[in-house]
C-alpha positions in Angstrom: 78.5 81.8 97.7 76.2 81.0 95.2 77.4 79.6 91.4 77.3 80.7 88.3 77.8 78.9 84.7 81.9 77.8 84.8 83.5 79.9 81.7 87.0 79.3 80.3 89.8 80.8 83.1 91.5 83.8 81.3 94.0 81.3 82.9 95.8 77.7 82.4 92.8 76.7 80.5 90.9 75.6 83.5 87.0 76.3 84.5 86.2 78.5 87.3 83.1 79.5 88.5 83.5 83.9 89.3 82.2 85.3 92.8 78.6 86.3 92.3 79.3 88.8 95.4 81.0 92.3 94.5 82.8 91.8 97.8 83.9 88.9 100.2 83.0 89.3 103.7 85.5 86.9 105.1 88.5 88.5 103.0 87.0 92.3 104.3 86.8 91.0 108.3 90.2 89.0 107.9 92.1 92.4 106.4 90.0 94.8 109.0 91.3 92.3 112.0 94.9 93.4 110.7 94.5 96.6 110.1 92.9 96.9 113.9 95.7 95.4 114.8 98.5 97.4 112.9 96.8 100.0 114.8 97.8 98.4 118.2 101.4 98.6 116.5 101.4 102.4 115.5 99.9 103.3 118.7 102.4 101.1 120.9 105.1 103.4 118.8 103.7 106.6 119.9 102.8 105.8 123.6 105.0 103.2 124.7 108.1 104.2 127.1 109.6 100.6 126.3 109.2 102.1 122.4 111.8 104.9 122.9 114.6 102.5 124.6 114.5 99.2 123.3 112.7 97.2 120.7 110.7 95.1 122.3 111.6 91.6 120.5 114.7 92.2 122.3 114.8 89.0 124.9 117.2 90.5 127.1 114.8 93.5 128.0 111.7 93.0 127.1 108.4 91.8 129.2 105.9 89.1 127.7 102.9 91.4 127.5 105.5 93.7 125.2 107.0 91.0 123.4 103.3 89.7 122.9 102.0 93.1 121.8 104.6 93.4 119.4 104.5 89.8 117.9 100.2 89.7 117.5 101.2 92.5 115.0 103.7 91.0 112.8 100.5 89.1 111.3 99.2 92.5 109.7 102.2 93.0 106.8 101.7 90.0 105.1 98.2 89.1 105.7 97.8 93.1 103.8 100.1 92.4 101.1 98.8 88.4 100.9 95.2 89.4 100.4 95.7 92.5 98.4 97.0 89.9 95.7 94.0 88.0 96.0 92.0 91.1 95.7 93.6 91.4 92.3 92.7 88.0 91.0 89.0 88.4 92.0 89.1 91.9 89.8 90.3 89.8 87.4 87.6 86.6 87.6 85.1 89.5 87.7 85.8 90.3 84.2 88.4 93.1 83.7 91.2 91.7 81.0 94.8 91.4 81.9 95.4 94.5 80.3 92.5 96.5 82.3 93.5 94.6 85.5 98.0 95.6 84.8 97.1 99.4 83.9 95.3 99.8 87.3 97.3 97.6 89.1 100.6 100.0 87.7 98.5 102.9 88.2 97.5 102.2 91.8 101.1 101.4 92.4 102.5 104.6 91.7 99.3 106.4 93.6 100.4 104.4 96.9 104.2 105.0 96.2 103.2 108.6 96.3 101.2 108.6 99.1 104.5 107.1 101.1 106.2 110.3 100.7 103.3 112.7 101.4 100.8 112.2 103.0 102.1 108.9 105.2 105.4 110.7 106.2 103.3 113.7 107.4 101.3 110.8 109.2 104.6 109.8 111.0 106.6 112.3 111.2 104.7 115.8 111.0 107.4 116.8 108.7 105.8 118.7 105.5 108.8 119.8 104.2 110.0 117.6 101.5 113.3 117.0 102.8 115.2 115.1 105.4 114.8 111.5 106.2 112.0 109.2 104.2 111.3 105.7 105.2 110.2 103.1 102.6 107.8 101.3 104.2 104.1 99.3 103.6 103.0 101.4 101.6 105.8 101.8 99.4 106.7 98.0 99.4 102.8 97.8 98.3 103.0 100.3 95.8 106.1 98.2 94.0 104.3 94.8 94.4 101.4 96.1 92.5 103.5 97.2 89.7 105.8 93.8 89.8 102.6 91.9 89.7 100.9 94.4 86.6 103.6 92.4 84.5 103.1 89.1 86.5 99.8 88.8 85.6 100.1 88.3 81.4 102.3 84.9 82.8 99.9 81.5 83.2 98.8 81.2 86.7 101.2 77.9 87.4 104.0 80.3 86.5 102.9 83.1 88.5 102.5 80.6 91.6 106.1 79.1 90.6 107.7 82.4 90.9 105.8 83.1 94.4 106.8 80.1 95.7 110.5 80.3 94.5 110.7 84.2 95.7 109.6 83.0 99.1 111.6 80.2 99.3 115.2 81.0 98.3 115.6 84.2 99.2 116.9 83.7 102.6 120.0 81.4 100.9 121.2 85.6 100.0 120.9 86.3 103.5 124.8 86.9 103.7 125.3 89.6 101.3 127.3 92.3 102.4 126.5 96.0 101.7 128.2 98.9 102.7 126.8 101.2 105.3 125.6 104.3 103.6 125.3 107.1 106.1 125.5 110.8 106.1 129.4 112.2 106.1 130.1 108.2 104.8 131.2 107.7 101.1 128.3 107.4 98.9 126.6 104.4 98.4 127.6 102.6 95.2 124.5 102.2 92.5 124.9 98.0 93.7 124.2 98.8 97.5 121.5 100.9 96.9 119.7 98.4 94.3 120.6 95.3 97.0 119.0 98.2 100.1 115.9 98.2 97.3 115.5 94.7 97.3 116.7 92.6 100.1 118.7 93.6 102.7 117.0 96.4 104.8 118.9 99.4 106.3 120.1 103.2 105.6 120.6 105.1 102.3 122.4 108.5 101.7 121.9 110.8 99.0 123.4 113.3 97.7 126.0 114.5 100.5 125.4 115.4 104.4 123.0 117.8 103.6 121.2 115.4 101.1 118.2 113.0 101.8 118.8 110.2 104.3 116.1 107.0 103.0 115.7 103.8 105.4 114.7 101.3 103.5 112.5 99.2 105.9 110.6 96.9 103.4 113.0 95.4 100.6 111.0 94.6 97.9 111.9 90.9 97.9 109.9 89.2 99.1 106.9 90.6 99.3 106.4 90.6 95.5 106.3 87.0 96.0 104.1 87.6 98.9 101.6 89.4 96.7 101.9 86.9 93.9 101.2 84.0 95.9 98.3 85.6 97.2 96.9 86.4 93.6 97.4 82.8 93.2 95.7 82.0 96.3 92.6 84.1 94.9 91.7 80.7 92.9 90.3 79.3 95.8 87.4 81.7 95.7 86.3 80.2 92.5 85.7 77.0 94.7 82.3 76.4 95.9 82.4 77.1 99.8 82.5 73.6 101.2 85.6 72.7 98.8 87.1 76.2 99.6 86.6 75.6 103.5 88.6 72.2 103.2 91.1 73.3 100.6 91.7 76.2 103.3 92.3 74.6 106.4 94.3 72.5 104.4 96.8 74.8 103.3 96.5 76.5 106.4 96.9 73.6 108.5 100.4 72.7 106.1 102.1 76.1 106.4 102.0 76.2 110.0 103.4 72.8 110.1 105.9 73.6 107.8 106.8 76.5 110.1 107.2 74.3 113.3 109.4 71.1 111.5 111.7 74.0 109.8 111.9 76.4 112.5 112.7 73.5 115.3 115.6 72.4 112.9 117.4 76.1 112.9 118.6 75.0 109.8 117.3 77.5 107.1 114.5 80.2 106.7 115.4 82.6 109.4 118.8 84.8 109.6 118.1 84.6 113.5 117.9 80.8 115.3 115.9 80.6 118.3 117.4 79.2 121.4 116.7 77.8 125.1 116.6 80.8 127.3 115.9 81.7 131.0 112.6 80.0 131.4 110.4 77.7 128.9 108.2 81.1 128.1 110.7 83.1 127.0 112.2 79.9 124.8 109.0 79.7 123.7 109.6 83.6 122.5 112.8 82.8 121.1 111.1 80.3 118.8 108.6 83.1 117.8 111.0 85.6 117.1 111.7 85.4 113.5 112.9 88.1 111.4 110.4 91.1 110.0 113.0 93.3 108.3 113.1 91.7 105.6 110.5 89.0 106.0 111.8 85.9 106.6 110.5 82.5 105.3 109.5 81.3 108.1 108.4 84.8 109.4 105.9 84.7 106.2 104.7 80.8 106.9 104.0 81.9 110.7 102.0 84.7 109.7 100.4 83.6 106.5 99.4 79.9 107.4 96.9 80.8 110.4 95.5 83.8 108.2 94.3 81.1 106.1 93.0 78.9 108.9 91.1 82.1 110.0 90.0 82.7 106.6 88.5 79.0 106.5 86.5 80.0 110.4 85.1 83.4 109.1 83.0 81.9 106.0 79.5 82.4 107.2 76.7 84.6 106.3 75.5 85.9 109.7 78.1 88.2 112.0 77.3 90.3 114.8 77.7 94.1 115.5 81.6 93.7 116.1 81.8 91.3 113.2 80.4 94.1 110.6 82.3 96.7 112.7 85.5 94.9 111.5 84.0 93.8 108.1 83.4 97.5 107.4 87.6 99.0 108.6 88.4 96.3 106.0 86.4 97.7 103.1 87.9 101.1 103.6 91.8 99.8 104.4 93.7 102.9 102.9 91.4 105.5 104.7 91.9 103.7 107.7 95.7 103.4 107.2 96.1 107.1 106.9 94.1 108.1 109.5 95.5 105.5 112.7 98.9 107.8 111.6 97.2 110.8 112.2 95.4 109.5 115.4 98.0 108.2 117.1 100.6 110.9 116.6 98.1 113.6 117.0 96.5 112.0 120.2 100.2 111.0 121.4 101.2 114.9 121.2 98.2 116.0 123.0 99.0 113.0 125.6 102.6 114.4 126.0 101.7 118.3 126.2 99.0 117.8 129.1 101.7 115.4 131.1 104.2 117.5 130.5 106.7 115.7 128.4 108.9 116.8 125.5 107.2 115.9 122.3 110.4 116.4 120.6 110.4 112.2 121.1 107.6 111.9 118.9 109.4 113.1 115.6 110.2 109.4 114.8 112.7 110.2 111.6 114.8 112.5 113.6 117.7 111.6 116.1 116.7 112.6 119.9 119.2 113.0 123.0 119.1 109.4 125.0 118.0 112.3 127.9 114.8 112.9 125.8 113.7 109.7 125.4 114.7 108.5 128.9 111.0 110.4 129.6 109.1 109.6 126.8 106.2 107.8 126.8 103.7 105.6 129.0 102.8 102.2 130.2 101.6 99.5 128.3 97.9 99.9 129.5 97.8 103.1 128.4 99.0 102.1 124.8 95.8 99.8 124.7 93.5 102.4 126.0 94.5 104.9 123.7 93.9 102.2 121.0 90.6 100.9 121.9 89.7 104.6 121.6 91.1 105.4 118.4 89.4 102.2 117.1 86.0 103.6 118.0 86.7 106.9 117.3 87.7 106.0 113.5 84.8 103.9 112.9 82.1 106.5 112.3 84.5 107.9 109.6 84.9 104.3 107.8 81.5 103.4 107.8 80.5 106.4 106.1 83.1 106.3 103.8 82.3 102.6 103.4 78.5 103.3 102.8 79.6 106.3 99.9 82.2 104.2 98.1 79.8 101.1 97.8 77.0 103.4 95.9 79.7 105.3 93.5 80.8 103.7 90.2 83.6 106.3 88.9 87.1 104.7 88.0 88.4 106.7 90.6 86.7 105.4 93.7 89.1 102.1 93.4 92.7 104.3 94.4 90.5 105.8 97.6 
């Protein structure tokens, strides 16, 4: 990446040299690996018979290739939410003021809180009606992050980082806080469990009576805020000239996964759920994997995030091949490709289902089905993956064109697409 003059930061006082490149390739391939991935995730949801009985972290039931094709994707949330910080910090060492850079980041926020409820529950569900059950999930987690880091960024980047850093650290000492189940035909959840459903703890809301709306609350806000902030803080590094960047990154990189092994191997903090010795050394070597997701756990985020970063330190080069720019180009165009591996992989799954004769009544994932219908429900694990190399290739024609007309546009708008 080539240099230009060092200005005064809008930050801490310090110099910084902004990216001479409107995009960088190794942030675009690093977030189109994960959203490939996440696909492999959504997919495995639809297609998989294990999907419909048991979830497949589950030791006591699961295989290794399931366990395995559940775990590659727990890299995808906060690699997305990590580099969508980052994202913001380069819009910021581009030029835009920390006024231009919170009203879009507010802005966008509320666009992708939005889209949780329409257009990604249709995605899901199939449901159009707005009512019944709603799931706050990436998106919606995103969407709040955005806005929570909109006021973040007026702070002085050493503060930002400090709040990341404490976020991410402490909040697994609140692990033990008790909240009261909140369940249709249950009394009402107090104002305080909702707030504590919102934030931390991860789990069912009712509103407004039987016949009200039913939210689960999937992503608690905390602590991917932090995750997001840390990432904005992380963006510095792309200021860096590339050989300081590469060793700063494998660095870091090379620390958070350490830190993940020492703290992990002590079962003393960061994780609500301790690993243990099971049946063979493979599936202890699972256990030790298996940290929590819902909410993100510290050493969930340091297992994930740390070899992101080594991977972003590998990718830094100027030359890729066909699949490189294949992967470069799903990670240009992330929320396009987001919406549309929903549609895929319900929509192919209920064609998949019809012509084998099985009840699709499985595939409406926010309702409650008979254990009788999901007894029959879905396929084997290879045909999860084929169904997902195809919908990678079949979505790729669509992003690259979308791809090549969003690089040539300029309107304001083009940025919440």
């Amino acid at each position: 990446m080539a240099t230009v003059a060092a200005t005064t930061a809008p930050f801490d006082a310090a110099t910084y040299a902004p990216p001479a490149r409107r995009r960088v390739d190794s942030i675009d391939l690093l977030r189109g690996l994960v959203m490939v991935i996440m696909m492999l995730d959504h997919t495995r949801d639809y297609f998989s018979a294990a999907a419909f009985q048991f979830d497949p972290t589950d030791l006591t039931k699961t295989s290794v290739a399931l366990f395995l094709t559940r775990w590659i994707t727990h890299f995808c949330a906060p690699t997305f939410f990590f580099l969508a910080g980052t994202g913001a910090y380069l819009r910021r060492a581009r030029g835009a003021t920390a006024a231009e850079l919170s009203s879009f980041l507010v802005s966008r926020g509320i666009w992708l809180i939005f889209l949780e409820f329409t257009v990604v529950r249709f995605g899901i569900s199939g449901d159009l009606l707005p009512h019944g059950v709603y799931a706050m999930q990436t998106i919606w987690a995103l969407g709040w992050s955005m806005i929570a880091l909109a006021a973040l960024v007026h702070l002085p980047l050493r503060a930002i980082g400090a709040f990341a850093l404490t976020m991410i650290l402490v909040h697994n000492a609140f692990d033990g806080i008790q909240v009261a189940t909140c369940l249709p035909g249950q009394p009402q959840c107090g104002v305080g469990d909702v707030l504590i459903r919102l934030l931390h703890v991860s789990g069912p809301i009712a509103l407004g009576g039987p016949k009200g709306i039913f939210v689960l609350a999937l992503y608690p806000l905390i602590p991917w805020i932090g995750v997001m902030a840390a990432g904005y803080v992380f963006g510095k590094l792309y200021t860096l000239d590339a050989a300081t960047r590469r060793r700063a990154l494998i660095r870091l990189g090379s620390a958070i996964v350490a830190f993940f092994v020492v703290l992990r191997a002590t079962n003393l903090y960061g994780d609500p759920s301790q690993w243990s010795v099971q049946k063979s050394g493979v599936f202890t070597l699972l256990s030790f994997l298996n940290t929590t997701k819902y909410p993100p756990s510290l050493l969930y985020l340091c297992m994930t995030i740390g070899p992101g970063i080594l991977l972003l330190a590998f990718m830094e080069r100027e030359g890729r091949g066909r699949l490189g720019r294949a992967v470069v180009t799903y990670g240009r165009v992330p929320m396009l490709f987001y919406l549309l591996q929903w549609l895929y992989a319900h929509g192919a799954a209920f064609l998949a289902f019809r012509a084998t004769g099985k009840n699709t009544a499985a595939l409406h994932v926010l309702q409650n089905n008979p254990p009788e219908v999901l007894a029959h429900a879905g396929f084997s694990l290879p045909v999860v993956y084929a169904f997902w190399i195809l919908g990678v290739f079949l979505l790729y024609p669509i992003c690259a064109r979308y791809a090549a007309v969003k690089a040539r546009r300029t309107e304001w708008w083009w940025g919440y697409l």
